[in-house]
Each structure stands twice: as C-alpha cells, then as structure tokens.
N, C-alpha and C positions, 0 to 999 in steps of 0.2 A: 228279543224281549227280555225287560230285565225280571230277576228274580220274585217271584208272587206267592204270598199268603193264601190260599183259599178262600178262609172264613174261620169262624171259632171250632177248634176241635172239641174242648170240653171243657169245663170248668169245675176244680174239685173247691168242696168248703169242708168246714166243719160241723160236728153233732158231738153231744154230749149223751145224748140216747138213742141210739142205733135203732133197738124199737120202736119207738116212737117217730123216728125218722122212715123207718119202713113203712109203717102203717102210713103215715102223711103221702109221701110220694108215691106210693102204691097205688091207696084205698080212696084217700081225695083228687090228690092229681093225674091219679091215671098211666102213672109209667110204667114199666114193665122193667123190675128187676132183673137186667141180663147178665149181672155179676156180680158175687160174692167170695170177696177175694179181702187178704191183708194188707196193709202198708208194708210193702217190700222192706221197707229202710224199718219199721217199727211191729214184728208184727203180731203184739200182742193187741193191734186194733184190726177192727177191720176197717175195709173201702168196698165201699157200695156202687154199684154202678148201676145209673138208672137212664133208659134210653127209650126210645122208641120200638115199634114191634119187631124190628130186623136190626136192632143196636146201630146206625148209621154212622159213622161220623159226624160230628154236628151235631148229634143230641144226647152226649154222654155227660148228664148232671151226677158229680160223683161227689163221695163224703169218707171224711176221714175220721171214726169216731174215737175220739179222743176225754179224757174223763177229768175235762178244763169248764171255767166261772165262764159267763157270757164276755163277749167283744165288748171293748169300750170303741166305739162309732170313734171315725175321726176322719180326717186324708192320712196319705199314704197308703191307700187299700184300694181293694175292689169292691166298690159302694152298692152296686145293686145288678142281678142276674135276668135277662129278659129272656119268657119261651114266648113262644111264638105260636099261633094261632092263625085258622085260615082266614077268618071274616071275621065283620063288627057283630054280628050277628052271636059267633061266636064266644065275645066279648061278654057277649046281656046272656048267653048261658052259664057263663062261668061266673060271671057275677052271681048270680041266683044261687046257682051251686054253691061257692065258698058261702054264704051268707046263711046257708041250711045247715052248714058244717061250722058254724059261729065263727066264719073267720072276718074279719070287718078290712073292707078293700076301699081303695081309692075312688073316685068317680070317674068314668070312662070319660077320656081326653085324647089331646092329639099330645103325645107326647117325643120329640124328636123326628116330627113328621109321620109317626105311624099312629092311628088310633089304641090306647091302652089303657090299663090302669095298674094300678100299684098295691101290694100287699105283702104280707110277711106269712113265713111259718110258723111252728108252735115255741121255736125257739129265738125267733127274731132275723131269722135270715130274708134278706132285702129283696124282693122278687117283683116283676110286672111280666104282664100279660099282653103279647102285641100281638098286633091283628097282623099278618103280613100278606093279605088280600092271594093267597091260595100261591102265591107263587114258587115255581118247586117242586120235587116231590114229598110224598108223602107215605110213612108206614105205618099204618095203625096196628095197636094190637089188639089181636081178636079179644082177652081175656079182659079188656083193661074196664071198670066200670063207667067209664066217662063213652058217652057215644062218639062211633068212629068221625063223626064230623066235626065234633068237637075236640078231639084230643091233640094234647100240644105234639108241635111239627119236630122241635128241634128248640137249639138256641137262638135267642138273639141277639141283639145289642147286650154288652158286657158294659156295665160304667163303672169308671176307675175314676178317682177324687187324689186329686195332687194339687200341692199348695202353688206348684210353680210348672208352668206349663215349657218353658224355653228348653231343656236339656230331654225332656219329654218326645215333645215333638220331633226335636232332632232326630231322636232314635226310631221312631215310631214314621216318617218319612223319608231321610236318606237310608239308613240302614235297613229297617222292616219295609220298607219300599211301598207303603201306604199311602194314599192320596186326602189330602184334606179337603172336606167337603164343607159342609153347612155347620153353621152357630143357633143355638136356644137357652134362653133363659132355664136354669133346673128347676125342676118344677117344686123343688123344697125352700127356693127361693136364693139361695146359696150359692151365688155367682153363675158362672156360665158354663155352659157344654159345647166342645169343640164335635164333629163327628170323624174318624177316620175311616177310611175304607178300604176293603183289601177285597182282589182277583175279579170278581164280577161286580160288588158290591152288593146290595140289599141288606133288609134287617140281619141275616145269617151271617153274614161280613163285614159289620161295621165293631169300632172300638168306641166309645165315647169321652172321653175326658172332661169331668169337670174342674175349674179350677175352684177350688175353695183355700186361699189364705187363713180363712178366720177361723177355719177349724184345728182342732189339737191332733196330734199324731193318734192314728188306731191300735188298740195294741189287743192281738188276735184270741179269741175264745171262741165257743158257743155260738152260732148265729155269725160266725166272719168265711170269709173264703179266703182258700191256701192260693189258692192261681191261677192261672187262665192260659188253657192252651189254645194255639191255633194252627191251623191246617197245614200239613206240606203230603202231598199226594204218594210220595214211595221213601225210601231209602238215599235213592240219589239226589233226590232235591233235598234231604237234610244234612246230609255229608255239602253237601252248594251252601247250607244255611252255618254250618258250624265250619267253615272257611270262612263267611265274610262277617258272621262274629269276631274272629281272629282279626284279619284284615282289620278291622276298625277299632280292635285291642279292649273289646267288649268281655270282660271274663263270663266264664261257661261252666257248666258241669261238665262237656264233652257228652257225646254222643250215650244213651241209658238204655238199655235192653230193658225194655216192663213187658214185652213176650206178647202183648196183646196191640202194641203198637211200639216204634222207636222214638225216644223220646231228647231234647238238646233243652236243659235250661238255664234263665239269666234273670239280670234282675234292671227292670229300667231304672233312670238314674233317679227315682223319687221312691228306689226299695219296694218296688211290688212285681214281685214273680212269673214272670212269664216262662212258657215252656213254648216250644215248637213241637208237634207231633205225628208221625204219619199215621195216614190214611189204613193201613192194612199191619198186620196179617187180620186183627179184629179180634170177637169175642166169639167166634166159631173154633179159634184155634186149638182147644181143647175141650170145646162140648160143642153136640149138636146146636141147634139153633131153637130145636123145637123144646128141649129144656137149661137154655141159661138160664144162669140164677138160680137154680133150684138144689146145688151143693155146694162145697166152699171147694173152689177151685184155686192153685193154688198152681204156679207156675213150677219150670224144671227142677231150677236150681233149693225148691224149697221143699220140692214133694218129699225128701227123707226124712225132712223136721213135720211131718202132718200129724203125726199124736201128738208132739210136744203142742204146737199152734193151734189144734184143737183143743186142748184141755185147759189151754189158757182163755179160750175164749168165753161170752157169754151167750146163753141162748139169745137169738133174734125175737123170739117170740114165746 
C-alpha cells in the first residue's frame, strides 16, 4: 500500500491579541486550551493550542501571536478553516449561539457536500461550521461552556485558494498521494473547488482547492493562517515522508523536534506551507492531561531561558 496522509493534524494562524483570541475560542467556541507554549523559532510570542477535551490529533486550532496589521485576503493562502460538528441540528444551535455573541454567520447550506455555514472571528479569521453527520469519535470537554452535543469534533476541510491549480495538484496527488474526488462552485462565487482526499477520506481528511485567478496575492497579518499540517501516525512514516520529498527533489526543512509531535515542512508550488506531523508523543508529554493549558509550558531545550521568556511576555488575561 503506498504511502498515506491520515487527515488534517492542525492548523496554526495568526492573532494580534492573544486575549482576545483566548476569550473567543475558549468562552464562545468552546475549546479547551491544552497548550500554552511559545514560537520555538520566535519566542517572544506565544502559541496557543486549542483542542478538544483529550487534545486529539485532528483538533489542534493553534495561533501564533504576533504584534502585525490585518491579512490582505488574496490566493496563495489558506482561505478558510472548517470545524466540524456532529449534526444539522447542531448547525441551528451554533447559529443561535454565535448570533447572541453578535457574531453575524452565513446561512446554513450544503457547502462541498456537507451541511454548513460560514463565519469569521473578532479578527477576520475565515472559519465554517460543518456538520459531519456524528462520524468518528468524539472528546468533549467537561469544562467547555458549549454543551457536550454540540461542541466542535475536530477539524475539517482546510481550503487553500491558488491562482493555478496544475503544479498543485501534481504535488498534492503523485507526491502527497491524495486522491482527487469531486468539484463545487465557491460559494463566494470565485471560481471553483477541487476536493482532495487523504487515508479514509471524510470531512477530517479532505484538502479543498480553489482556483481563483482573479484574486491578488495575500500577504499575511491578523486574521491569515501560517499552515496547515497533516497527519502521519509515528516517526517512521515521517522519516518514509521526508525520503520521498527528496526523492522528488521537493526542498524541506528536514525532519523538526517541536517535542509535542515531529514535525517535516515544505512549501507547495503556489508558496503555501505545509508541514507533515506525527500523531504522538502529544500534549500529555509534559503535563498531566487533567491540567493542560493552565501554565506556560515550554519544551527541554528552552526550559533554562523560562525567566527571560516569561518576562517578555504579556499577561493572557
């Protein structure tokens, strides 16, 4: 069997107000902070890591706050982030909800074949809402204020907006070994959506592509996302993943200790970031489970710098 993606690891963006960005995906959407950590490479910011009640794979929405002007939208980006939901049902509580929380959402549709709608954060970050009809499992968290039937599952479909779909795809089916499935109109009106699929398939495993020509290149702030990882189960199938990068003379960062998973990244041929990620060791590796999130945790190699990187930082709240 040849080599398989799983599905989406996680997906990290940008924030310009770390607070602000706490409170939102907290207190509205309901996630559960399982990590408070810094940009290894920068780390006078932090990275937030927001997951589901056992941090799973597949639901780590993470942010890098950085103290930049809003994204100017365009292609060459990752256009819009989808979590996932069990039922439509679920759909008409969140709508209700954002709408008490004055957030103004799309109208529930079938959007890429799953029931959803569309909306932003406080900052303009690109988000919907997909039903993915309960398939899967599921971790709620006990503390999260959204009720456990309704709190989002994980990720979804990830959509990426490139002016030119041919050197795309190449990558994204011989190399990432992805299967190309079904076509939809974007629902912004703005050309079409390819869907790709990786290891089982479902909303958790698909990549979406739109082509949009007519848009201008995005150039990254506020409200944009850095990259999008996706799944590889251990160490050995990433060492398999950063050989047939070579192999196809695809440049790499090589192989990245981030301690909480191993990480391999590259850049498809329309300049937008992909990383490969494993499955394990996870966010247990240096706290219990029963309080991630709740101190700024900070991997081996940085714990003798933890006054300097604390005293640089600002309160969360």
């Amino acid at each position: 069997m040849s080599l398989q993606l799983t599905g989406i690891h996680h997906l990290t963006a940008i924030t310009a107000n770390a607070p602000g960005n706490l409170h939102f995906y907290t207190k509205v959407l309901g996630l559960r902070l399982v990590k408070k950590t810094v940009n290894q490479d920068d780390t006078s910011a932090y990275h937030l890591f927001y997951a589901d009640g056992e941090a799973t794979p597949g639901t780590d929405l993470t942010f890098f706050d950085w103290p930049v002007g809003r994204e100017r939208r365009g292609t060459h980006s990752i256009a819009r982030t989808s979590l996932r939901v069990g039922s439509p049902e679920s759909l008409t509580w969140w709508k209700q909800h954002l709408a008490g929380e004055n957030i103004v959402t799309g109208e529930i549709t079938d959007i890429g074949g799953y029931p959803s709608f569309d909306f932003e954060d406080p900052e303009g970050q690109r988000l919907r809402l997909v039903s993915d009809g309960g398939k899967g499992g599921s971790h709620p968290w006990a503390q999260s204020p959204v009720p456990a039937e309704h709190q989002i599952r994980g990720l979804g479909p990830i959509v990426i907006s490139v002016p030119d779909i041919t050197n795309t795809e190449a990558v994204l089916t011989r190399v990432m070994n992805m299967r190309k499935g079904r076509d939809y109109a974007s629902p912004d009106g703005e050309g079409q959506v390819h869907v790709f699929e990786m290891g089982a398939g479902g909303p958790a495993a698909e990549l979406h592509v739109a082509v949009q020509p007519g848009l201008a290149p995005a150039r990254q702030g506020a409200g944009a996302v850095h990259h999008v990882a996706f799944r590889a189960p251990d160490q050995e199938t990433l060492h398999q993943w950063t050989a047939r990068l070579a192999e196809f003379r695809l440049p790499s960062s090589g192989e990245v200790e981030r301690y909480y998973f191993r990480s391999l990244y590259f850049r498809e041929p329309n300049g937008i970031l992909f990383e490969i990620a494993t499955d394990g060791p996870g966010f247990t590796a240096d706290e219990p489970l029963e309080t991630l999130g709740e101190s700024l945790a900070l991997p081996p190699f940085l714990e003798p710098k933890r006054a300097s990187i604390e005293a640089g930082l600002k309160p969360l709240k």
